[in-house]
Structure formats: structure tokens, C-alpha cells
C-alpha positions, 0 to 999 in steps of 0.5 A, a space after each residue: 500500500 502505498 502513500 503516507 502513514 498518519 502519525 501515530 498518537 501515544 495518546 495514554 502515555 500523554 495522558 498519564 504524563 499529564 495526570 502525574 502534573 494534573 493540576 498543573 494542565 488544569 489550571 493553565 486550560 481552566 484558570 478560573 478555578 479552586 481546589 475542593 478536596 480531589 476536585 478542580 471546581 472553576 468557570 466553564 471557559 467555553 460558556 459565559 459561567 456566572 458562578 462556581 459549581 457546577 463545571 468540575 474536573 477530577 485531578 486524580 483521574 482527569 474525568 471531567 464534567 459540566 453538570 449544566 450542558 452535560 458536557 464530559 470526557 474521561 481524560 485530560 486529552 478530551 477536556 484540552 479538546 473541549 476547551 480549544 474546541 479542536 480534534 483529539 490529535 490536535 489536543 494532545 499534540 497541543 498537550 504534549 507540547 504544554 508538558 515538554 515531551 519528545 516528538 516521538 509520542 506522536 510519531 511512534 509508539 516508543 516509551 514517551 521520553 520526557 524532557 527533564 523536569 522543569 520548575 511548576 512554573 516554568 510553563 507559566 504565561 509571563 505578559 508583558 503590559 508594555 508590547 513594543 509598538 511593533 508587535 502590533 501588526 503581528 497580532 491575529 486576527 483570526 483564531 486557528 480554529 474558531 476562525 475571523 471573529 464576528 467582532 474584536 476590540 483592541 485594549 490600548 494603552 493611554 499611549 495608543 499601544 496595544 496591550 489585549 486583544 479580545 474576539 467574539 465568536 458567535 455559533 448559532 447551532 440547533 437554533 441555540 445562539 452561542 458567543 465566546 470570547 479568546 483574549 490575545 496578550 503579549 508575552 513569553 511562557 518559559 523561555 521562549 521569546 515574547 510574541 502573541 497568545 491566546 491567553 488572558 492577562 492574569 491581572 492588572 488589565 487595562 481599561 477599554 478605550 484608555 488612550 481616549 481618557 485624556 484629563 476627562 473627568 466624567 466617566 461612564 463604565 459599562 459591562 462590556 465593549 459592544 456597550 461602551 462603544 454604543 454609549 460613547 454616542 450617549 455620552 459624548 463628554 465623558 470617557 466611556 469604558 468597561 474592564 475585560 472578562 465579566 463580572 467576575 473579573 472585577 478584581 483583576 482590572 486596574 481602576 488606577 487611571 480613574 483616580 479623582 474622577 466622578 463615575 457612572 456605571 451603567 449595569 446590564 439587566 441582569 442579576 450579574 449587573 446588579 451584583 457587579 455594583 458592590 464588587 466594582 464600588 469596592 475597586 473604584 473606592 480603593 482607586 480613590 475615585 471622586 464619586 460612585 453613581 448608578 444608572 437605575 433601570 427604572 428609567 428605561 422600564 418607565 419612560 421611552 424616547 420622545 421627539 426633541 429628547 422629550 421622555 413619555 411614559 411607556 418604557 420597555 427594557 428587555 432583560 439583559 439590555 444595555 447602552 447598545 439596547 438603548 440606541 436600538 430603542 431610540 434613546 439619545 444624547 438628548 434624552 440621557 441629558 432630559 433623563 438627568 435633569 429631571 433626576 430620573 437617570 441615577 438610582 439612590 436605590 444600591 443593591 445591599 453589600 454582601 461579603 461572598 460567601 465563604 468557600 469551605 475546603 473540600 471534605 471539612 465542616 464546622 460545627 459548635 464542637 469543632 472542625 471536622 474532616 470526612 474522607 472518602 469513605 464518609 469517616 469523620 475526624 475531628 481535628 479542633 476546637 472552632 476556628 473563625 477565620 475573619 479575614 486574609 489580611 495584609 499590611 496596612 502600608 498599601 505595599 501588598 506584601 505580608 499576606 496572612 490569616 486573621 483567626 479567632 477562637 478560644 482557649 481551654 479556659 474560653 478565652 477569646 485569641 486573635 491570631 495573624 498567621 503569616 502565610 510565609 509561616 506555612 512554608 517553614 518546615 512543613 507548617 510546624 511554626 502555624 501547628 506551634 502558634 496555635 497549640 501555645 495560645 490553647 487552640 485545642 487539637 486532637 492528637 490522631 495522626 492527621 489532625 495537624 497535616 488537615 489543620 493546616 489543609 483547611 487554613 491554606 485551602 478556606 477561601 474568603 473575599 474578606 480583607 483587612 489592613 493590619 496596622 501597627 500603631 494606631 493614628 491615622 491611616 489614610 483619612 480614618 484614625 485606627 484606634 485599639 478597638 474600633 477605626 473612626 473614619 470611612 475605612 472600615 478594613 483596617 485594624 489595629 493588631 497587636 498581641 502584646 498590651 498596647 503602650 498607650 494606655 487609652 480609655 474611657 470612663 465616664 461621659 463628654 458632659 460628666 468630663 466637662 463638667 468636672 474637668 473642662 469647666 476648671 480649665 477656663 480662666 486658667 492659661 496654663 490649663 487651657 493650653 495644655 488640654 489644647 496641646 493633647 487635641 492638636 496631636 492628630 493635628 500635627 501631621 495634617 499640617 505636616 508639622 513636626 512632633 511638637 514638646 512642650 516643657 512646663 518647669 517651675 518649683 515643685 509646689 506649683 503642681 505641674 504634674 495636674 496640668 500633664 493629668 488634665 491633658 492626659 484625661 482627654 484620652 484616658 485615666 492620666 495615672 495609667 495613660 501617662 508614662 515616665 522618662 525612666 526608660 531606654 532608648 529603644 523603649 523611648 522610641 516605642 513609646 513615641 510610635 505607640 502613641 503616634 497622632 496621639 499626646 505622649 506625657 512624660 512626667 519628671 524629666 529630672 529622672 533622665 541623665 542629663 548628659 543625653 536629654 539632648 539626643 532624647 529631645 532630638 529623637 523625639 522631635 525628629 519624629 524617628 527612631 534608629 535604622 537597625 540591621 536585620 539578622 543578616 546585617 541589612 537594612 531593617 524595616 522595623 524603625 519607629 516612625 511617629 507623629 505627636 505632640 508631647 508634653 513634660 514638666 520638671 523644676 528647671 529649664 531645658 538649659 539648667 538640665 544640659 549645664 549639668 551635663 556640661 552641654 549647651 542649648 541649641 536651637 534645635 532642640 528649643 525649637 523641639 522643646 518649648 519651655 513655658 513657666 508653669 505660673 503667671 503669678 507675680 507675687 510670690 505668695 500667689 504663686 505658692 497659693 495659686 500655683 499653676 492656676 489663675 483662677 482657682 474658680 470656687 476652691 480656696 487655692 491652686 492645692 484644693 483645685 488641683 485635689 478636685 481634678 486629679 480626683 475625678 478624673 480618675 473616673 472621667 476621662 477618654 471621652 473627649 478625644 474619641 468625640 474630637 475625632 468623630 468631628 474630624 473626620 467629617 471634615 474636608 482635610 483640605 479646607 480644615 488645613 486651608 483654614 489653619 494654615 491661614 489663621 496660623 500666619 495670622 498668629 505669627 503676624 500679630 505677634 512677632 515683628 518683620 525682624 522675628 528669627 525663623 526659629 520663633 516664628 516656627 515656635 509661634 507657629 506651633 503655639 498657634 496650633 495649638 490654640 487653634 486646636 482647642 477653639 475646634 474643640 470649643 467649636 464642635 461642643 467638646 469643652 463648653 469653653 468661650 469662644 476665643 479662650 484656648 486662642 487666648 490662652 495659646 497667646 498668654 503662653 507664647 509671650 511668656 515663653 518669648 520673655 522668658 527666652 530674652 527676645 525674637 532672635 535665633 538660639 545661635 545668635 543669641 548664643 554668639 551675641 552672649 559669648 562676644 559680650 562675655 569676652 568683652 565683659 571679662 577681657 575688656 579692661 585687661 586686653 585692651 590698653 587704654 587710648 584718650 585719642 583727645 587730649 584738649 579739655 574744656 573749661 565747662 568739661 573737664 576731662 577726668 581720664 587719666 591712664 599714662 602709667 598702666 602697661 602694654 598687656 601682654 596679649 593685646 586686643 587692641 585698643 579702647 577709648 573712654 568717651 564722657 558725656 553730661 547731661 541734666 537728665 542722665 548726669 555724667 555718662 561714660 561710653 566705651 570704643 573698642 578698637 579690635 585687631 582683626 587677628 584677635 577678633 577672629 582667631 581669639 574672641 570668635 574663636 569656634 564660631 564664624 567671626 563673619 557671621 558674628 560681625 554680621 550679627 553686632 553690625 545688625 544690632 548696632 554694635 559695630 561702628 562703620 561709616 555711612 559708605 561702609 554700610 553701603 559697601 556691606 563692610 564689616 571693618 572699618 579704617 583707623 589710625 591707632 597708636 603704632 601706626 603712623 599716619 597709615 589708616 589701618 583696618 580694625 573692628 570698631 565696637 560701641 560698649 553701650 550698644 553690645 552691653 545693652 540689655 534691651 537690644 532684643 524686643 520685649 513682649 507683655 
């Protein structure tokens, strides 16, 4: 006979091949799917499948079946067939490529020789969502087997490239119509080179029609392209799309092109529109769209088209219908715009948000007793006490990363455990680490064989929709505020974790009116308290206005009672006894400290307790707003440093300066600025201050002592409810304008009360005192502390003053600091250094000069020179000023020494110090010419400075 032989097809031995990697095959011909026990349940990728169920494969023996088409086969070779919708040659040549075996198998029947195994994913479809503009032309247009579709619609970038292509395909077979869908993407699987396949991107899939959304703001989201295309002429000033792949594929899709942008989502009628709104509300909110709008069917079931875009009663709108129904109907631009101008296009009325249901591993249930596996044989075991699984959870940082378990049960005793199980712990020695966790927190499990192995099945293989952010400290996380047991704000899906007890000891006793009654009230007419509950409310204030961590030092004698005024801030968040925290601590406890109680107020009471040799670097640390870079085991860069935004107060007998003078260190203006010292009383007399103490008004109590007793005692049993009320207010802002608005009143703050000549040091001190009044008269607003209008911003005012008189004026800290060692210089060296010079010699009948000073000697180490100038007056009487004349070498390398000597020049010519001709002031000169003694006729340059100017104790401005 002759001619030539069909190939022959091993087709068992691919069979068997491709059973030993079953779930492997199945999973790369039917993507949409989970394992249930033995079974493969997914989507039916021939058919538009709403729901998991009822298409299944078997991956222990490949018997596959559709229990709503009736459709099956006995082997993997069939259901390759049956997806392709190809011959059983043409599938198993399609398979035996897929596995990597020999061509043999097809041209034989030899053993199937295999190739050597490769990596599970080495088979995997890898996209590229960014094709080469070229790649382009070489994308099909026709399907080998389906043929030229009846329509396809190219998914380009927001760059004109083409990213997706998908075809339709529709069959009318038996008078049943039938569409398919095959998406093209760009891409690689192994190590072939990049080209088109007939695959689905994974996820991360582009809009339709994204290169047309420009800076459009309004957008309408359909179900499917032939709808988006039909309503682009419904909608001709909105940017209209829809995501590729059904309803189900909601999640897959990026949103993020739709940022700020207000949406309107036109459902199919069906129940899968209906389902799609929660689903894709969910999405869009997590891209962080402006607003979220439906279009109600209502419209179209209660009105048809009119002339001139007119609406009549009468609609008709067939199940399933969308914008391309719409056109074919007769509906317009025009009728859409009547429709929306009469309100009749949106829908108030939003399907109810229902959480999927949970999908329970194949094999295992749940009672009140337990978890519970039955085999094939029907045997059940039990293999725990109940586990709740809440959520899967991941990092509350939005970096997708640190996936996990979030359970709940109880111990042998009953007690509630909360339980984060990262999903890395199931892959370190078979699980053993999850097996431990659970056994050590009293998880009760049998001790059969098999019990650990099918715990860890079930947690792995339970599948939920639920998600939560976890979050390490509390404050704010994104516009919602993370609190130990509950989130105030819009986000609902985060929480706070923690097994240890908190740091921050938060809680609440009592009501707001009780709080303000016997705590708030006391606070009025008294400056110091004021501001010091203003101080505690403007924490979560702090990292809305970008501020950094602000710390405020109330010192003064111990009698005065300064630890009430940290009590009566620490009782707006809970029981100042167990809320405020000591200074007795390490660095890295400090620093866990401040994180735990991030947008929230730290207290710190007693800074005599700290060695004063790093109270410096504490008030660095605390202010900067961060703590250490730490290594990891492996010598790397940690991600574990505490970050944290506050405000913080203290109190202790001295000031800050006092504290480092015993630490042989000195005041920087750093940590001024990061560590405002206010004198904790206003009294003058000294018998106020020892009756009244840190209190102006002591209200109905006989002396600061008997108020400060009635606070502390009744806050022990009202507290923590002002702040929790303080937030709720918050939130329900518009951050935008609340920071508009304080920014504003902020510069106004610091306008009125320093003058245009005010360091940039103290003005972001008064910034600071700013808001903190500010953020008290919030309070005041919102009903909080039942004080008068204007009182906190008063106090706040009250505070700052005395904090300006305090630190001796406007100046910057350095100048201040280079300004007081000139003077001490000259305070020490003046008579000593410089050798007396009477430049005039005459004298006057009516003014006799009185100086004489020809016999004292050179000093050894000269300055230079000084000149005594008398004047007489009916007023002063006599007065003497002093002319110094410096060698430039001593001023610079001597009484500048370890300083910039240009900038303290610079400094004594600003405060009027440093005598210079009107030229010299012109030309920006800093010495000026003279002829002293010993240089002859010869001009030489030296500085020149005025005594009563750098003596003045009233060159920095005072404020009342």
C-alpha cells in the first residue's frame, strides 16, 4: 500500500504524563478555578459561567464534567479538546507540547521520553503590559480554529499601544445562539521569546478605550465593549469604558487611571449587573475615585424616547439590555441629558453589600464542637476546637506584601485569641511554626495522626473575599484614625493588631458632659490649663499640617503642681495615672513609646529622672519624629524603625538649659525649637504663686492645692471621652479646607505677634503655639469643652509671650548664643586686653576731662585698643561710653574663636554694635579704617565696637 502513514498518537502515555502534573494542565486550560478536596471546581471557559459549581474536573483521574450542558470526557486529552474546541490529535499534540515531551509520542509508539523536569512554573504565561509598538501588526486576527471573529476590540494603552486583544465568536447551532470570547496578550511562557497568545492577562488589565481618557473627568463604565462603544454616542463628554472578562473579573482590572474622577456605571439587566455594583464600588473606592453613581433601570422600564429628547411614559427594557439596547430603542444624547435633569437617570436605590460567601475546603465542616474532616469513605475526624477565620489580611502600608490569616477562637479556659498567621509561616518546615502558634495560645487539637497535616489543609485551602489592613500603631491611616478597638473614619478594613498590651494606655470612663463638667469647666480662666488640654487635641493635628512632633516643657518649683496640668491633658484620652508614662526608660523603649502613641499626646512626667548628659539626643529623637535604622539578622537594612507623629508634653523644676549645664552641654536651637519651655505660673507675687500655683483662677476652691485635689480626683473616673468625640468631628471634615483654614489663621498668629525682624526659629515656635490654640477653639467649636469662644486662642497667646520673655527676645538660639559669648569676652577681657587710648587730649573749661591712664602697661596679649568717651547731661548726669578698637587677628582667631567671626560681625553690625561709616554700610563692610597708636599716619583696618550698644540689655524686643 502505498502513500503516507498518519502519525501515530501515544495518546495514554500523554495522558498519564499529564495526570502525574494534573493540576498543573488544569489550571493553565481552566484558570478560573479552586481546589475542593480531589476536585478542580472553576468557570466553564467555553460558556459565559456566572458562578462556581457546577463545571468540575477530577485531578486524580482527569474525568471531567459540566453538570449544566452535560458536557464530559474521561481524560485530560478530551477536556484540552473541549476547551480549544479542536480534534483529539490536535489536543494532545497541543498537550504534549504544554508538558515538554519528545516528538516521538506522536510519531511512534516508543516509551514517551520526557524532557527533564522543569520548575511548576516554568510553563507559566509571563505578559508583558508594555508590547513594543511593533508587535502590533503581528497580532491575529483570526483564531486557528474558531476562525475571523464576528467582532474584536483592541485594549490600548493611554499611549495608543496595544496591550489585549479580545474576539467574539458567535455559533448559532440547533437554533441555540452561542458567543465566546479568546483574549490575545503579549508575552513569553518559559523561555521562549515574547510574541502573541491566546491567553488572558492574569491581572492588572487595562481599561477599554484608555488612550481616549485624556484629563476627562466624567466617566461612564459599562459591562462590556459592544456597550461602551454604543454609549460613547450617549455620552459624548465623558470617557466611556468597561474592564475585560465579566463580572467576575472585577478584581483583576486596574481602576488606577480613574483616580479623582466622578463615575457612572451603567449595569446590564441582569442579576450579574446588579451584583457587579458592590464588587466594582469596592475597586473604584480603593482607586480613590471622586464619586460612585448608578444608572437605575427604572428609567428605561418607565419612560421611552420622545421627539426633541422629550421622555413619555411607556418604557420597555428587555432583560439583559444595555447602552447598545438603548440606541436600538431610540434613546439619545438628548434624552440621557432630559433623563438627568429631571433626576430620573441615577438610582439612590444600591443593591445591599454582601461579603461572598465563604468557600469551605473540600471534605471539612464546622460545627459548635469543632472542625471536622470526612474522607472518602464518609469517616469523620475531628481535628479542633472552632476556628473563625475573619479575614486574609495584609499590611496596612498599601505595599501588598505580608499576606496572612486573621483567626479567632478560644482557649481551654474560653478565652477569646486573635491570631495573624503569616502565610510565609506555612512554608517553614512543613507548617510546624502555624501547628506551634496555635497549640501555645490553647487552640485545642486532637492528637490522631492527621489532625495537624488537615489543620493546616483547611487554613491554606478556606477561601474568603474578606480583607483587612493590619496596622501597627494606631493614628491615622489614610483619612480614618485606627484606634485599639474600633477605626473612626470611612475605612472600615483596617485594624489595629497587636498581641502584646498596647503602650498607650487609652480609655474611657465616664461621659463628654460628666468630663466637662468636672474637668473642662476648671480649665477656663486658667492659661496654663487651657493650653495644655489644647496641646493633647492638636496631636492628630500635627501631621495634617505636616508639622513636626511638637514638646512642650512646663518647669517651675515643685509646689506649683505641674504634674495636674500633664493629668488634665492626659484625661482627654484616658485615666492620666495609667495613660501617662515616665522618662525612666531606654532608648529603644523611648522610641516605642513615641510610635505607640503616634497622632496621639505622649506625657512624660519628671524629666529630672533622665541623665542629663543625653536629654539632648532624647529631645532630638523625639522631635525628629524617628527612631534608629537597625540591621536585620543578616546585617541589612531593617524595616522595623519607629516612625511617629505627636505632640508631647513634660514638666520638671528647671529649664531645658539648667538640665544640659549639668551635663556640661549647651542649648541649641534645635532642640528649643523641639522643646518649648513655658513657666508653669503667671503669678507675680510670690505668695500667689505658692497659693495659686499653676492656676489663675482657682474658680470656687480656696487655692491652686484644693483645685488641683478636685481634678486629679475625678478624673480618675472621667476621662477618654473627649478625644474619641474630637475625632468623630474630624473626620467629617474636608482635610483640605480644615488645613486651608489653619494654615491661614496660623500666619495670622505669627503676624500679630512677632515683628518683620522675628528669627525663623520663633516664628516656627509661634507657629506651633498657634496650633495649638487653634486646636482647642475646634474643640470649643464642635461642643467638646463648653469653653468661650476665643479662650484656648487666648490662652495659646498668654503662653507664647511668656515663653518669648522668658527666652530674652525674637532672635535665633545661635545668635543669641554668639551675641552672649562676644559680650562675655568683652565683659571679662575688656579692661585687661585692651590698653587704654584718650585719642583727645584738649579739655574744656565747662568739661573737664577726668581720664587719666599714662602709667598702666602694654598687656601682654593685646586686643587692641579702647577709648573712654564722657558725656553730661541734666537728665542722665555724667555718662561714660566705651570704643573698642579690635585687631582683626584677635577678633577672629581669639574672641570668635569656634564660631564664624563673619557671621558674628554680621550679627553686632545688625544690632548696632559695630561702628562703620555711612559708605561702609553701603559697601556691606564689616571693618572699618583707623589710625591707632603704632601706626603712623597709615589708616589701618580694625573692628570698631560701641560698649553701650553690645552691653545693652534691651537690644532684643520685649513682649507683655
Amino acid at each position: 500500500m502505498s502513500g503516507h502513514n498518519k502519525p501515530n498518537i501515544n495518546f495514554k502515555q500523554i495522558n498519564d504524563t499529564a495526570l502525574a502534573s494534573s493540576e498543573h494542565v488544569i489550571a493553565n486550560w481552566v484558570p478560573d478555578g479552586v481546589r475542593k478536596g480531589g476536585e478542580w471546581v472553576a468557570l466553564n471557559p467555553t460558556r459565559n459561567d456566572g458562578a462556581k459549581g457546577s463545571f468540575s474536573i477530577n485531578i486524580n483521574t482527569g474525568v471531567w464534567k459540566d453538570f449544566a450542558t452535560n458536557d464530559g470526557g474521561a481524560d485530560l486529552i478530551s477536556l484540552v479538546a473541549y476547551v480549544e474546541k479542536c480534534s483529539q490529535g490536535d489536543a494532545a499534540k497541543s498537550l504534549s507540547k504544554f508538558l515538554g515531551i519528545a516528538d516521538n509520542t506522536i510519531n511512534t509508539n516508543a516509551p514517551i521520553q520526557r524532557q527533564p523536569k522543569q520548575a511548576s512554573n516554568a510553563n507559566e504565561f509571563k505578559p508583558n503590559f508594555n508590547p513594543p509598538a511593533s508587535a502590533q501588526s503581528k497580532c491575529p486576527l483570526e483564531h486557528p480554529k474558531n476562525g475571523k471573529p464576528s467582532k474584536y476590540w483592541d485594549y490600548l494603552s493611554t499611549d495608543s499601544v496595544l496591550v489585549m486583544r479580545v474576539m467574539r465568536f458567535d455559533s448559532n447551532k440547533a437554533g441555540h445562539r452561542k458567543k465566546d470570547y479568546r483574549p490575545l496578550a503579549f508575552g513569553s511562557i518559559g523561555s521562549s521569546s515574547q510574541r502573541w497568545y491566546w491567553r488572558q492577562l492574569p491581572d492588572n488589565r487595562p481599561l477599554y478605550r484608555l488612550n481616549s481618557l485624556n484629563t476627562i473627568n466624567e466617566v461612564v463604565i459599562c459591562e462590556g465593549e459592544k456597550a461602551a462603544d454604543a454609549a460613547v454616542a450617549l455620552f459624548p463628554n465623558s470617557f466611556v469604558t468597561c474592564w475585560a472578562g465579566g463580572s467576575k473579573a472585577i478584581t483583576k482590572t486596574n481602576f488606577t487611571p480613574l483616580k479623582d474622577k466622578a463615575i457612572t456605571f451603567w449595569p446590564d439587566n441582569d442579576d450579574a449587573g446588579q451584583t457587579a455594583i458592590n464588587g466594582l464600588k469596592g475597586e473604584l473606592d480603593k482607586a480613590g475615585v471622586k464619586s460612585f453613581n448608578v444608572i437605575g433601570m427604572g428609567l428605561f422600564k418607565d419612560y421611552k424616547p420622545a421627539h426633541n429628547g422629550t421622555l413619555e411614559s411607556g418604557g420597555k427594557w428587555p432583560d439583559k439590555a444595555d447602552a447598545f439596547d438603548a440606541i436600538e430603542l431610540g434613546w439619545t444624547q438628548e434624552h440621557i441629558k432630559t433623563a438627568l435633569d429631571k433626576g430620573l437617570l441615577l438610582t439612590s436605590e444600591l443593591p445591599e453589600s454582601k461579603a461572598g460567601a465563604d468557600s469551605v475546603p473540600f471534605g471539612y465542616n464546622m460545627d459548635d464542637r469543632g472542625i471536622w474532616y470526612t474522607d472518602d469513605k464518609s469517616n469523620s475526624k475531628r481535628l479542633c476546637s472552632p476556628i473563625e477565620l475573619i479575614a486574609r489580611s495584609r499590611s496596612g502600608l498599601g505595599d501588598g506584601r505580608n499576606w496572612g490569616i486573621l483567626l479567632r477562637f478560644k482557649d481551654f479556659d474560653g478565652q477569646e485569641k486573635l491570631w495573624n498567621i503569616p502565610m510565609q509561616a506555612f512554608a517553614t518546615d512543613g507548617g510546624s511554626e502555624v501547628i506551634r502558634g496555635l497549640l501555645e495560645r490553647g487552640l485545642d487539637i486532637s492528637s490522631h495522626r492527621d489532625a495537624k497535616r488537615k489543620i493546616l489543609e483547611y487554613l491554606q485551602e478556606y477561601e474568603t473575599s474578606r480583607r483587612m489592613s493590619l496596622v501597627y500603631k494606631m493614628g491615622w491611616h489614610n483619612k480614618s484614625f485606627v484606634l485599639p478597638d474600633s477605626v473612626i473614619g470611612s475605612d472600615s478594613n483596617v485594624m489595629y493588631y497587636s498581641e502584646r498590651p498596647a503602650m498607650c494606655k487609652l480609655g474611657i470612663n465616664g461621659t463628654l458632659e460628666l468630663w466637662k463638667s468636672n474637668i473642662s469647666k476648671y480649665c477656663s480662666g486658667n492659661p496654663l490649663a487651657l493650653f495644655a488640654v489644647s496641646a493633647a487635641l492638636s496631636a492628630p493635628l500635627v501631621e495634617l499640617m505636616g508639622y513636626e512632633s511638637m514638646g512642650f516643657h512646663f518647669f517651675g518649683d515643685s509646689s506649683w503642681g505641674k504634674s495636674t496640668l500633664l493629668n488634665v491633658a492626659c484625661s482627654v484620652f484616658g485615666n492620666p495615672e495609667k495613660y501617662k508614662c515616665t522618662f525612666r526608660a531606654t532608648d529603644n523603649a523611648l522610641e516605642s513609646l513615641a510610635s505607640s502613641h503616634s497622632d496621639m499626646l505622649l506625657a512624660l512626667d519628671e524629666i529630672n529622672q533622665v541623665d542629663s548628659r543625653i536629654i539632648g539626643d532624647i529631645i532630638y529623637m523625639l522631635g525628629n519624629g524617628q527612631g534608629k535604622h537597625r540591621a536585620n539578622e543578616r546585617g541589612q537594612a531593617g524595616d522595623s524603625q519607629h516612625r511617629w507623629k505627636l505632640t508631647y508634653l513634660t514638666n520638671g523644676e528647671k529649664t531645658l538649659e539648667q538640665y544640659l549645664l549639668e551635663g556640661g552641654k549647651k542649648v541649641t536651637g534645635g532642640m528649643e525649637m523641639r522643646f518649648i519651655g513655658i513657666k508653669a505660673t503667671f503669678n507675680d507675687s510670690e505668695a500667689d504663686k505658692k497659693n495659686k500655683g499653676i492656676f489663675n483662677d482657682c474658680h470656687e476652691f480656696a487655692g491652686g492645692a484644693d483645685l488641683s485635689n478636685h481634678l486629679n480626683r475625678n478624673m480618675k473616673n472621667n476621662h477618654g471621652t473627649a478625644f474619641p468625640e474630637f475625632i468623630k468631628m474630624l473626620v467629617q471634615q474636608d482635610f483640605k479646607e480644615l488645613v486651608a483654614w489653619l494654615v491661614k489663621e496660623v500666619d495670622k498668629f505669627v503676624s500679630s505677634n512677632l515683628t518683620a525682624e522675628a528669627g525663623g526659629q520663633v516664628q516656627r515656635a509661634a507657629a506651633k503655639f498657634a496650633l495649638v490654640g487653634l486646636s482647642g477653639e475646634l474643640a470649643t467649636k464642635w461642643g467638646i469643652t463648653d469653653w468661650s469662644k476665643g479662650e484656648a486662642y487666648a490662652a495659646a497667646k498668654e503662653c507664647f509671650n511668656s515663653w518669648l520673655n522668658t527666652r530674652g527676645g525674637e532672635g535665633n538660639m545661635e545668635d543669641k548664643q554668639l551675641f552672649d559669648h562676644v559680650k562675655q569676652q568683652f565683659d571679662l577681657y575688656g579692661e585687661s586686653k585692651f590698653k587704654r587710648w584718650d585719642k583727645s587730649t584738649k579739655t574744656m573749661a565747662d568739661n573737664p576731662s577726668t581720664i587719666i591712664d599714662t602709667h598702666v602697661p602694654t598687656p601682654s596679649e593685646m586686643w587692641g585698643y579702647r577709648e573712654h568717651l564722657d558725656s553730661k547731661s541734666p537728665l542722665d548726669g555724667d555718662t561714660q561710653d566705651v570704643i573698642y578698637y579690635v585687631y582683626p587677628t584677635a577678633f577672629e582667631k581669639v574672641i570668635c574663636k569656634g564660631n564664624d567671626h563673619l557671621r558674628v560681625a554680621r550679627l553686632l553690625r545688625d544690632k548696632g554694635a559695630l561702628v562703620l561709616r555711612d559708605g561702609e554700610l553701603k559697601e556691606n563692610r564689616l571693618k572699618t579704617k583707623e589710625r591707632i597708636p603704632g601706626s603712623g599716619k597709615t589708616m589701618r583696618q580694625i573692628y570698631k565696637i560701641r560698649g553701650s550698644a553690645l552691653f545693652n540689655d534691651n537690644s532684643e524686643k520685649s513682649h507683655d
